[in-house]
BABA-132704 format. One record per residue (C-alpha): residue number from 0; residue in three letters; x, y, z. Coordinates in nm, 4 decimals. Layout:
<recs>
+-----+------+----------+----------+----------+
! pos ! code !       c1 !       c2 !       c3 !
+-----+------+----------+----------+----------+
! NUM !  ALA !        X !        Y !        Z !
...
+-----+------+----------+----------+----------+
</recs>
This chain:
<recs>
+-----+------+----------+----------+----------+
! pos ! code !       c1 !       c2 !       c3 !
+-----+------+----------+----------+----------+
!   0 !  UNK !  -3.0424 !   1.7627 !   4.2701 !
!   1 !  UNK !  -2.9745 !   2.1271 !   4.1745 !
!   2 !  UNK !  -2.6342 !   2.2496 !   4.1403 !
!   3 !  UNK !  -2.4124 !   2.5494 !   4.0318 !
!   4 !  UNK !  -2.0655 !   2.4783 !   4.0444 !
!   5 !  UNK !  -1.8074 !   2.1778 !   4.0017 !
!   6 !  UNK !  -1.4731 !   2.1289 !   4.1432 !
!   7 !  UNK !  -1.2271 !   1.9951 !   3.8666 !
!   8 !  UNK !  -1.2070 !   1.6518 !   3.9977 !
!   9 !  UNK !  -1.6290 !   1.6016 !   3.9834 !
!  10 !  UNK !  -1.5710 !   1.7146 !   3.6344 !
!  11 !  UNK !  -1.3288 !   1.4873 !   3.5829 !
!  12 !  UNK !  -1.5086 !   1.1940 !   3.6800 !
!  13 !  UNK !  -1.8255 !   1.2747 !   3.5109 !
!  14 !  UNK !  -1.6992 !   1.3139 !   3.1735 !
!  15 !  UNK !  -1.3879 !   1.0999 !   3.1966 !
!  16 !  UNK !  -1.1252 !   1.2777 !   3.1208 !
!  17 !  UNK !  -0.7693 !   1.4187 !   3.2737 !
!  18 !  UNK !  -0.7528 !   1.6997 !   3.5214 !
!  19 !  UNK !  -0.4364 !   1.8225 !   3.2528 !
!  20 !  UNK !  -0.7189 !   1.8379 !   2.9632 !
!  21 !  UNK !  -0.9465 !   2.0592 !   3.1918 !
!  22 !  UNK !  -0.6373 !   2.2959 !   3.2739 !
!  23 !  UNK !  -0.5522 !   2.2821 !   2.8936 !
!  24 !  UNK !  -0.9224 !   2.3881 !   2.8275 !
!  25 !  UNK !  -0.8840 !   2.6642 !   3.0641 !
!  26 !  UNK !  -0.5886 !   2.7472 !   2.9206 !
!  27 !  UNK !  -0.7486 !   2.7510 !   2.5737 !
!  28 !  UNK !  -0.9976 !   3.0070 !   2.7080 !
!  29 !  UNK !  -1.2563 !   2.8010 !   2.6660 !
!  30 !  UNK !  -1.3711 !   2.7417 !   3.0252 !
!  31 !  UNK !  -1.3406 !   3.0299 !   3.2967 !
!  32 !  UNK !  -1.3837 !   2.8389 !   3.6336 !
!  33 !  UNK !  -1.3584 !   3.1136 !   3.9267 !
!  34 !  UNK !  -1.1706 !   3.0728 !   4.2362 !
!  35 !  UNK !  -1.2976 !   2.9602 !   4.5630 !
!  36 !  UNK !  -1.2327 !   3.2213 !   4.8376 !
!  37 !  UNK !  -1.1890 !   2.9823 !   5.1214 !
!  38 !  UNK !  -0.9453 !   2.7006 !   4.9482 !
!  39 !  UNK !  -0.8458 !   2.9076 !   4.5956 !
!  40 !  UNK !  -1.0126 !   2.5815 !   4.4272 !
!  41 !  UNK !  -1.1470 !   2.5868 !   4.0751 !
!  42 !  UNK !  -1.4874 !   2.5991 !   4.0587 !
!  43 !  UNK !  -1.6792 !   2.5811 !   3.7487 !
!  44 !  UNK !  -2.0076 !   2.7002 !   3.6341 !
!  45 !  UNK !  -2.2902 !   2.5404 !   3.4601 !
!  46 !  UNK !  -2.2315 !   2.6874 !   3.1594 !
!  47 !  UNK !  -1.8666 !   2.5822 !   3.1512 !
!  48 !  UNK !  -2.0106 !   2.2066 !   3.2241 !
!  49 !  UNK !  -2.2120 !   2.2792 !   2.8998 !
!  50 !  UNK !  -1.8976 !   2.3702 !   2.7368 !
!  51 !  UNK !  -1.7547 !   2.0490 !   2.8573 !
!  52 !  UNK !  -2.0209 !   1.8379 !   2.6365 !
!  53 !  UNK !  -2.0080 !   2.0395 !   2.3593 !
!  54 !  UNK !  -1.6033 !   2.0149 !   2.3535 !
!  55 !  UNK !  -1.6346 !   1.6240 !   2.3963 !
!  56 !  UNK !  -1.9330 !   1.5818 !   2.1554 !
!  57 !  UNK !  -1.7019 !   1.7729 !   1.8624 !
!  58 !  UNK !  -1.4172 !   1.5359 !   1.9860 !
!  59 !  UNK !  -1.6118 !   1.2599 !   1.9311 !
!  60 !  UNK !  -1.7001 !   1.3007 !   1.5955 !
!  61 !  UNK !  -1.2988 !   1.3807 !   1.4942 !
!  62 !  UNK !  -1.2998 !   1.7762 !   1.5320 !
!  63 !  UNK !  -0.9690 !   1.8856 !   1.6305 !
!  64 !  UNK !  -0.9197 !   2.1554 !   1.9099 !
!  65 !  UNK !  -0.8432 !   2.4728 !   1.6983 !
!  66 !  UNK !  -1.1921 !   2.4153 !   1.5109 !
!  67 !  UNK !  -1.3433 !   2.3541 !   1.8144 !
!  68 !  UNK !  -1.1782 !   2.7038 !   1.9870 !
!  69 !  UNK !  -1.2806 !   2.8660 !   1.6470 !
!  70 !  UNK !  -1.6449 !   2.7627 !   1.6643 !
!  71 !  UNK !  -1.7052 !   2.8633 !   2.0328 !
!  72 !  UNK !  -1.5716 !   3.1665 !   2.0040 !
!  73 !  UNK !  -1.7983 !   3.2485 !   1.7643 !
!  74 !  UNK !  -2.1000 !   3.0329 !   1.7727 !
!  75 !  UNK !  -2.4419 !   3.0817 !   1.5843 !
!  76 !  UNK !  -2.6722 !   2.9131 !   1.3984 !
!  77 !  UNK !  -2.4747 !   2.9691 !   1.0568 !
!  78 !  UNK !  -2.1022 !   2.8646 !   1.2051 !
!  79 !  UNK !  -2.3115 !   2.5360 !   1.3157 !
!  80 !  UNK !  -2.4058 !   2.4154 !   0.9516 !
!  81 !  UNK !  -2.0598 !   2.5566 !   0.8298 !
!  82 !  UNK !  -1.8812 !   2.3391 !   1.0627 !
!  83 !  UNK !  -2.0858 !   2.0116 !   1.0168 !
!  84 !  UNK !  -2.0727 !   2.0613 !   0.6436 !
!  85 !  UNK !  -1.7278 !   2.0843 !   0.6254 !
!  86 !  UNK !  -1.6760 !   1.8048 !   0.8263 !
!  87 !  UNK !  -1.8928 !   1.5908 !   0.6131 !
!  88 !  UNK !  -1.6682 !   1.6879 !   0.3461 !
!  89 !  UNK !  -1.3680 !   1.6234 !   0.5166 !
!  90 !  UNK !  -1.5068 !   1.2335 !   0.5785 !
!  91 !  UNK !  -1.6212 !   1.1872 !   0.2236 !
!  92 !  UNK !  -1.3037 !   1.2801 !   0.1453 !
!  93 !  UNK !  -1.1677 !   1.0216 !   0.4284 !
!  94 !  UNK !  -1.4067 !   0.7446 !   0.3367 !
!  95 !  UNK !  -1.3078 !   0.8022 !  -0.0316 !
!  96 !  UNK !  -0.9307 !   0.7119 !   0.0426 !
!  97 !  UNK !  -1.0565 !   0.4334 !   0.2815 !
!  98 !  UNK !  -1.2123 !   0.2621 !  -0.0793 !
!  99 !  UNK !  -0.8746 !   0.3449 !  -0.2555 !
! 100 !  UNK !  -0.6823 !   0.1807 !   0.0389 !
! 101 !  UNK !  -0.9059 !  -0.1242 !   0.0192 !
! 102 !  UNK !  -0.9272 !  -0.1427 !  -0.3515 !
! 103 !  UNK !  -0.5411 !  -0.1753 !  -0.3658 !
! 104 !  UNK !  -0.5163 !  -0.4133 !  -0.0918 !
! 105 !  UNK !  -0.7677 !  -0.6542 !  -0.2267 !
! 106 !  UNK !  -0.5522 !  -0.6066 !  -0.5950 !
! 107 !  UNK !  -0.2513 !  -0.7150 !  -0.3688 !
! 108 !  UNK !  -0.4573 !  -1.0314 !  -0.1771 !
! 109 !  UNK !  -0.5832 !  -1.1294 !  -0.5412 !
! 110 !  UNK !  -0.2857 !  -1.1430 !  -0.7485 !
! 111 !  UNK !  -0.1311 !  -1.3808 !  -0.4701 !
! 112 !  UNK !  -0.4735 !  -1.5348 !  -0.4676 !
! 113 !  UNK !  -0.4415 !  -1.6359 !  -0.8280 !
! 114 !  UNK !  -0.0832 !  -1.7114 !  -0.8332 !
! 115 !  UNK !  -0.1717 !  -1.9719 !  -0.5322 !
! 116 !  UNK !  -0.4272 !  -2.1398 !  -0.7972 !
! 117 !  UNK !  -0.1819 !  -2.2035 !  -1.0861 !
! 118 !  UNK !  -0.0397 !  -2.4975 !  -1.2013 !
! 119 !  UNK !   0.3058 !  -2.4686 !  -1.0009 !
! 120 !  UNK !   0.4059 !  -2.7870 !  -1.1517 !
! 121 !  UNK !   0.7520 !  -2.6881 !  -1.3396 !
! 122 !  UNK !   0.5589 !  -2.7840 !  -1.6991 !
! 123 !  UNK !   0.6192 !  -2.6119 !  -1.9566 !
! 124 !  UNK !   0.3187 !  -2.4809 !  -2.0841 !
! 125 !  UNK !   0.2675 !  -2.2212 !  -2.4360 !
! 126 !  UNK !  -0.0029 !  -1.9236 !  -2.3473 !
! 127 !  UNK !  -0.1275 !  -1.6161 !  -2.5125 !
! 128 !  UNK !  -0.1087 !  -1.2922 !  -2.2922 !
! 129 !  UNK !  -0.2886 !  -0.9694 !  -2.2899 !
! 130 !  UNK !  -0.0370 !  -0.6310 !  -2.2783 !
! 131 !  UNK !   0.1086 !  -0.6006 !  -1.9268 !
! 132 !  UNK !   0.1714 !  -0.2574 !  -1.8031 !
! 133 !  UNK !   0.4712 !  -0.2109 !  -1.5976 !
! 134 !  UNK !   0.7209 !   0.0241 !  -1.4379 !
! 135 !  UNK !   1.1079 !  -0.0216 !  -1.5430 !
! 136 !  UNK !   1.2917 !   0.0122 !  -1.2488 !
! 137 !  UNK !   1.6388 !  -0.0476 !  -1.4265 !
! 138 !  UNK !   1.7975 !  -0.1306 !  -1.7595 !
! 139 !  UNK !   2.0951 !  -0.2909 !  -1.6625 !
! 140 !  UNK !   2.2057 !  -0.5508 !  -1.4473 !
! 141 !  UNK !   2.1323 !  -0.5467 !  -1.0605 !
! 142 !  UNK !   2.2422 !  -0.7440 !  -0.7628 !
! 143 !  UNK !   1.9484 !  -0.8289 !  -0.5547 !
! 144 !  UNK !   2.0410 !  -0.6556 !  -0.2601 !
! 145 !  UNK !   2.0476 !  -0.3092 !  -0.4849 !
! 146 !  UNK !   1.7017 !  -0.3766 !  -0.6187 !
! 147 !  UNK !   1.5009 !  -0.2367 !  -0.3419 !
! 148 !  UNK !   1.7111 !   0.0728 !  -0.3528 !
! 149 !  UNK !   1.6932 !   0.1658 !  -0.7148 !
! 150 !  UNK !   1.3116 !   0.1022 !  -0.6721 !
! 151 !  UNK !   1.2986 !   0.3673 !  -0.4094 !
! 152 !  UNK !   1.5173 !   0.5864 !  -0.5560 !
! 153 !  UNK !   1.3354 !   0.5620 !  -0.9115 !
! 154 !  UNK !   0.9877 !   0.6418 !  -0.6976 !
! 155 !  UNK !   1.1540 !   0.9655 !  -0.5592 !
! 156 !  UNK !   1.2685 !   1.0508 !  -0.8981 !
! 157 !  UNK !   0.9431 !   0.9696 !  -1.1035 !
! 158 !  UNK !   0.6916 !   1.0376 !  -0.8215 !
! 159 !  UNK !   0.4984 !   0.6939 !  -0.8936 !
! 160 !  UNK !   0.3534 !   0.4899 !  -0.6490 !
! 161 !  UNK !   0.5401 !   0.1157 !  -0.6655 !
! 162 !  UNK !   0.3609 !  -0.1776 !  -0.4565 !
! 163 !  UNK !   0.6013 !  -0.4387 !  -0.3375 !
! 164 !  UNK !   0.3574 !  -0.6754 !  -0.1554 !
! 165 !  UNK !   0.1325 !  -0.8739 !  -0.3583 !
! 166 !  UNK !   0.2560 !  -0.7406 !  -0.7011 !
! 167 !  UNK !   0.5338 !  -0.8881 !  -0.8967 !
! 168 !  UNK !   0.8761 !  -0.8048 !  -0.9100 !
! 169 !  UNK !   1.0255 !  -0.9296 !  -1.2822 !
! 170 !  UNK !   1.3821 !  -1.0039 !  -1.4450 !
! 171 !  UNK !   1.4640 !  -0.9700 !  -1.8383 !
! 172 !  UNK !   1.7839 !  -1.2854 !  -1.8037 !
! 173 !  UNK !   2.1007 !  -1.2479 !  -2.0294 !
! 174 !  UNK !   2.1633 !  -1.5727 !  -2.0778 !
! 175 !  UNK !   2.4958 !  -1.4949 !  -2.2930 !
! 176 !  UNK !   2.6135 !  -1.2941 !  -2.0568 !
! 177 !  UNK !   2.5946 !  -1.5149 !  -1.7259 !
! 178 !  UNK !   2.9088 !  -1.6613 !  -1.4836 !
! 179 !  UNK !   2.8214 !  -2.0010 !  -1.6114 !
! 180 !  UNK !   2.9644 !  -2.0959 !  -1.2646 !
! 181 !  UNK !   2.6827 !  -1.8914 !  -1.1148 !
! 182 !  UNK !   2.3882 !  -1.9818 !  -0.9563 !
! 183 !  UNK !   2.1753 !  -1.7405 !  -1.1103 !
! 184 !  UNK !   2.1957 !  -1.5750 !  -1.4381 !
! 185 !  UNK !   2.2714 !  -1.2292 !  -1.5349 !
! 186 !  UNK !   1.9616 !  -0.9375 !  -1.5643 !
! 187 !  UNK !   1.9005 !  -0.7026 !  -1.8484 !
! 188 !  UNK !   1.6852 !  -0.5542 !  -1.6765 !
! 189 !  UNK !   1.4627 !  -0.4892 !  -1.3330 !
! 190 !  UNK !   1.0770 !  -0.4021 !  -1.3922 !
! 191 !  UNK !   0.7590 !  -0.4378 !  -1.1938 !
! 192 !  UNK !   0.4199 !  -0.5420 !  -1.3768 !
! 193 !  UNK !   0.1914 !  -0.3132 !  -1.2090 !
! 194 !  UNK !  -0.1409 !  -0.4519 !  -1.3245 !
! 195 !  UNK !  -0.4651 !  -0.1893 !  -1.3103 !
! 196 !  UNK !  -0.3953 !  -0.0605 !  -0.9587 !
! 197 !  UNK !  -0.0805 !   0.1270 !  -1.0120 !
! 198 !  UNK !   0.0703 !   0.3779 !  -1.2231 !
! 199 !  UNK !   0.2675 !   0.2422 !  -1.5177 !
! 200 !  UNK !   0.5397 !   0.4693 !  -1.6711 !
! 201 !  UNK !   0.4445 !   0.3760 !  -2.0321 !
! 202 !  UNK !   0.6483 !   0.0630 !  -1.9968 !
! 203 !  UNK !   0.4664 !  -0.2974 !  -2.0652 !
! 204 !  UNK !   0.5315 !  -0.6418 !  -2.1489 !
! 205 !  UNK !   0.3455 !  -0.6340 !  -2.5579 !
! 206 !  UNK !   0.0175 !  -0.9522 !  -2.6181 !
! 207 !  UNK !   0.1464 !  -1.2056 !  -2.7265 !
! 208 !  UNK !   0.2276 !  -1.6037 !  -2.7020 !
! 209 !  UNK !   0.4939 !  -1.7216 !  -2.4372 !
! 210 !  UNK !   0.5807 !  -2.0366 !  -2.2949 !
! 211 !  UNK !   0.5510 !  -2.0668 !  -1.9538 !
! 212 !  UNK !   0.6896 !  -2.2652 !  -1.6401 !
! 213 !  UNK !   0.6063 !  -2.2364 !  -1.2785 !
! 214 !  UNK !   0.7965 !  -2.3601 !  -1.0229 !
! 215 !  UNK !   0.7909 !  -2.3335 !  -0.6450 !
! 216 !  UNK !   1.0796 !  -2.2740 !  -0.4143 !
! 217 !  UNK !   1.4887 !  -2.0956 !  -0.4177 !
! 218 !  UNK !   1.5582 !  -1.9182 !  -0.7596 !
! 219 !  UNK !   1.8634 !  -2.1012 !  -0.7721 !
! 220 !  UNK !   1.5986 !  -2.3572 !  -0.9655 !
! 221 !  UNK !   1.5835 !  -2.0998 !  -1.2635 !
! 222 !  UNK !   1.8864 !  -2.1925 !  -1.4057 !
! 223 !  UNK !   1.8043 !  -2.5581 !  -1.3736 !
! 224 !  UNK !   1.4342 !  -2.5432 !  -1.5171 !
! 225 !  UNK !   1.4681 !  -2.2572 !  -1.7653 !
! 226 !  UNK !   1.6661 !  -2.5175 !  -2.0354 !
! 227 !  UNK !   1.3187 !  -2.6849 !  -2.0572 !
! 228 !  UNK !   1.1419 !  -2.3537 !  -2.2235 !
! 229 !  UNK !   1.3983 !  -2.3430 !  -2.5098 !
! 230 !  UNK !   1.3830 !  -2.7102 !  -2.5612 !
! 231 !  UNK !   1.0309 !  -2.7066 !  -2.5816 !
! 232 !  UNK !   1.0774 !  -2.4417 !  -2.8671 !
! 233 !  UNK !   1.2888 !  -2.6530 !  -3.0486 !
! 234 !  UNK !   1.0835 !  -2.9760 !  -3.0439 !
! 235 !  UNK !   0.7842 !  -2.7512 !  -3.1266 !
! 236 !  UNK !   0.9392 !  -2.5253 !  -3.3852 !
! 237 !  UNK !   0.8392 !  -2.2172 !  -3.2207 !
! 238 !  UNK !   1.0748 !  -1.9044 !  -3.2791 !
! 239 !  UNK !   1.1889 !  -1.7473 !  -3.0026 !
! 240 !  UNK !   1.0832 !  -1.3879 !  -3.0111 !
! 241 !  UNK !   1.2499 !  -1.1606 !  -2.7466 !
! 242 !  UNK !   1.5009 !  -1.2922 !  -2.3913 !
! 243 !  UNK !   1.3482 !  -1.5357 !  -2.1455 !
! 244 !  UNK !   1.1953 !  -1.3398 !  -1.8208 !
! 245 !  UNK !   1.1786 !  -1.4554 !  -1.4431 !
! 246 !  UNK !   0.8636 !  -1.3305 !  -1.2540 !
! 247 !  UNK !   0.8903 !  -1.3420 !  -0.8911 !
! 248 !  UNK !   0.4657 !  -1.3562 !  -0.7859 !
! 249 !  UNK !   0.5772 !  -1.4389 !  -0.4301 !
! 250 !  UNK !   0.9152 !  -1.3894 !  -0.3165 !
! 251 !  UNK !   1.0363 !  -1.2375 !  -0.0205 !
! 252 !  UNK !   0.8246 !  -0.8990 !  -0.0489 !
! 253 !  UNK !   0.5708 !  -1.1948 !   0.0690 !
! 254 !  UNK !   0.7230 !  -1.4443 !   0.2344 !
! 255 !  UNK !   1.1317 !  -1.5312 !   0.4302 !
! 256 !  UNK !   1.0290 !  -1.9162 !   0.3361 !
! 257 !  UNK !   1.2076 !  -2.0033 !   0.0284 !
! 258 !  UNK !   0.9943 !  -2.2930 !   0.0010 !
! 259 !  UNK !   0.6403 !  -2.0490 !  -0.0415 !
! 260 !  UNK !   0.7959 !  -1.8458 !  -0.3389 !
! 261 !  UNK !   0.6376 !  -1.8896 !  -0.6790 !
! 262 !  UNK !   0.8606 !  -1.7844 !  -0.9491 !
! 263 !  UNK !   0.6897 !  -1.7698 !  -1.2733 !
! 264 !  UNK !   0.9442 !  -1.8247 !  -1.6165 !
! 265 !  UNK !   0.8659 !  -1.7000 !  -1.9496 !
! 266 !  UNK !   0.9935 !  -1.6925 !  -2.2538 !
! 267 !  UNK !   0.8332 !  -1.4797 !  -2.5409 !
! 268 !  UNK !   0.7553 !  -1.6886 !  -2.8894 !
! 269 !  UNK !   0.5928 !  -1.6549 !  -3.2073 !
! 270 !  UNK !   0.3949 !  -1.9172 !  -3.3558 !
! 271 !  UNK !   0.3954 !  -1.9684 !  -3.6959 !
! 272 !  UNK !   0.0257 !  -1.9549 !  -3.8843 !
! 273 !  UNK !   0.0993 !  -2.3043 !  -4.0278 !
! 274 !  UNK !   0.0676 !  -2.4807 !  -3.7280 !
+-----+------+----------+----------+----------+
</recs>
């Protein structure tokens, strides 16, 4: 069937879209429907209906509208390859975040991952550890509640990138210095090993041999289990070599169950060459 002209609502059943986004088209200048004598109703030509599929093509493949009024108003051959090429570019670009974005996440899924396969058995156990880079949040003692905010506010300051979820949030305990009427103990310190998928700020936890305890559930259990790390020092005449930490793998960044955290402690120890 041959035809000339559309009225807006043919065109907007054909292609699918609003009777606004047709208007906002014409608006744009990019269609130029004439009026109908008899009824003043828009009707548009074949070459506006070609404009129609070239507008909803470019849409399609994530052009927005000022590239697209750009590139009719001055179409050719050349402006054609320009365009595509730079959208090309523009999606590497995009797809080359996308790998970043998943990269990080599957860091995050790992880490809890492995945590999930250790031995959360609350035994002491002595282990040798690789350096562990980290970002020090704080260097003196914080309540919980402030934790988040000094993390935030030391991101703003330092511009690095901190991940909560799926990386762990650690503790340097002073002992000496706790309520022993407390449930908890005291912090040195607030710091966050990073591992290889963030930015550390030259902080990190040095190689080394530390004893090691997991347990699952509240952190009130910290200051019940971490007794057992020193003792096992003693009986095993290892020298303590630096304050007893508490690593939160899964907390509440992960989880509101108490019962699903997995709080790792550590204590740092040297072992003499005799042994």
């Amino acid at each position: 069937m041959n035809k000339d002209t559309f009225f807006i609502g043919e065109l907007s059943d054909m292609f699918d879209i609003s009777v606004d986004s047709l208007r906002y088209y014409e608006k744009m200048g990019l269609l130029h429907p004439k009026r109908n004598p008899d009824n003043d109703y828009r009707q548009y030509s074949m070459e506006d209906f070609q404009t129609i599929v070239v507008i909803r093509e470019l849409l399609g493949l994530g052009f927005h509208m000022k590239q697209i009024q750009d590139f009719l108003a001055n179409r050719s051959l050349d402006s054609t390859i320009q365009l595509l090429t730079e959208e090309i570019d523009v999606i590497s670009q995009r797809i080359l975040t996308l790998y970043e974005q998943k990269t990080n996440l599957q860091s995050r899924l790992l880490a809890i991952q492995h945590t999930m396969l250790a031995d959360i058995d609350e035994q002491v156990r002595l282990v040798h550890l690789p350096k562990r880079p980290g970002i020090m949040i704080s260097e003196e003692n914080l309540p919980d509640s402030y934790v988040d905010y000094s993390m935030v506010q030391y991101v703003k300051k330092k511009k690095l990138e901190i991940n909560a979820i799926g990386f762990c949030d650690c503790y340097t305990l002073d002992i000496q210095g706790s309520n022993p009427n407390s449930d908890y103990y005291r912090t040195e310190n607030v710091f966050f090993l990073t591992g290889e998928a963030q930015t550390s700020d030259g902080f990190c936890l040095p190689a080394g041999d530390y004893l090691s305890l997991y347990y699952r559930g509240s952190l009130k259990k910290t200051k019940k289990l971490m007794p057992r790390l020193f003792d096992y020092a003693k009986t095993n005449h290892l020298s303590i070599s630096g304050s007893p930490m508490e690593l939160c793998h899964i907390d509440s960044y992960e989880t509101s169950y108490q019962e699903e955290y997995v709080i790792e402690l550590q204590l740092p120890v040297t072992v003499s060459s005799c042994q």
